[in-house]
N, C-alpha and C positions, 0 to 999 in steps of 0.2 A: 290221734289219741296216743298217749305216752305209755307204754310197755315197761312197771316195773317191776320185780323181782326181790324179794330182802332173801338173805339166809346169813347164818353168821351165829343164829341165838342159842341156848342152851339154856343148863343148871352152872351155878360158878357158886364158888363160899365167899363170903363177906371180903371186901378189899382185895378182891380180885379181877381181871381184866376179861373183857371182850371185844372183838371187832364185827363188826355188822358191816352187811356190805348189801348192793341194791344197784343190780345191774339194770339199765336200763337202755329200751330199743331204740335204733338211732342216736344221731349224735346231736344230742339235745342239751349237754355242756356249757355249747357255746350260745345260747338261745335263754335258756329257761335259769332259774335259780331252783336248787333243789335242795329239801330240808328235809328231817326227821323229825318223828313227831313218835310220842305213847301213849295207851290207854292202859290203865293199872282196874283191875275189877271194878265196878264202882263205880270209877271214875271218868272227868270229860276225858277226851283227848288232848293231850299237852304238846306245845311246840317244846321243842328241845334244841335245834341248831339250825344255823341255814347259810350257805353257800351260795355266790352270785357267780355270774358267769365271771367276772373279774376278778374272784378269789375273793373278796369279801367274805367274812365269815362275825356271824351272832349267836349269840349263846342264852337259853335261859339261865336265869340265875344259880336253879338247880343243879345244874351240872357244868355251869362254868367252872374251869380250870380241872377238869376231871375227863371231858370228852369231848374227843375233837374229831370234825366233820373234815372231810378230802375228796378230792375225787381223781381220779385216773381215766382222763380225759381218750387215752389209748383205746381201755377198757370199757369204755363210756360206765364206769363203775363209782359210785360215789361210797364214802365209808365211814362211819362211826366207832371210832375207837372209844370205848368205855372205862376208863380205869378207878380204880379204888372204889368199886360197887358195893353199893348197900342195899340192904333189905326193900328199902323202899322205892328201889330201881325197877322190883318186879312190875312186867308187863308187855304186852304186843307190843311193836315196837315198827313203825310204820317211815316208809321210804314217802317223799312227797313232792309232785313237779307239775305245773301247768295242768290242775283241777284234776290230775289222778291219782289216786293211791295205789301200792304195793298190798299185798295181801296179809304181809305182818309176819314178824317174826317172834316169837316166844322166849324172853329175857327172864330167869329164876334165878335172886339172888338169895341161899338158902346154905345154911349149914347142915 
């Protein structure tokens, strides 16, 4: 079972940046693809990006070109950098590898 962790989230105002990060147990990098994913009130859960062990990276449409998935293989750390944030960014914001989740981080994009 895959040990993850998010932290990173906060309050930010419109068209501003975040990095989310989601440390995770073992070195599962090299093995597993891992993505992020959100859930906004209301709503399903949304995939948002994903990373292969060979660097590959996919984006949903929604935030292609806005935020990019990483990881730091040292740190066995993977990371989501958020930029030019809109309102409708708000929401948990969930680390994801090999059938586990992270417990969610709290992303408020609010003036």
């Amino acid at each position: 079972q895959v040990q993850l962790v998010e932290s990173g989230g906060g309050l930010v105002q419109p068209g501003g940046s975040l990095r989310l990060s989601c440390a995770a147990s073992g070195s599962i990098f090299s093995t597993y693809a891992m993505g992020w994913y959100r859930q906004a009130p209301g709503k399903q859960r949304e995939f948002l990006a994903r990373i292969t062990p060979g660097g590959s990276t996919n984006y949903a449409d929604s935030v292609k070109g806005r935020f990019t998935i990483s990881t730091d293989n040292a740190k066995s750390t993977v990371y989501l950098q958020m930029n030019s944030l809109k309102p409708e960014d708000t929401a948990v914001y969930y680390c994801y590898a090999n059938y586990s989740w992270g417990q969610g981080t709290q992303v408020t994009v609010s003036s």
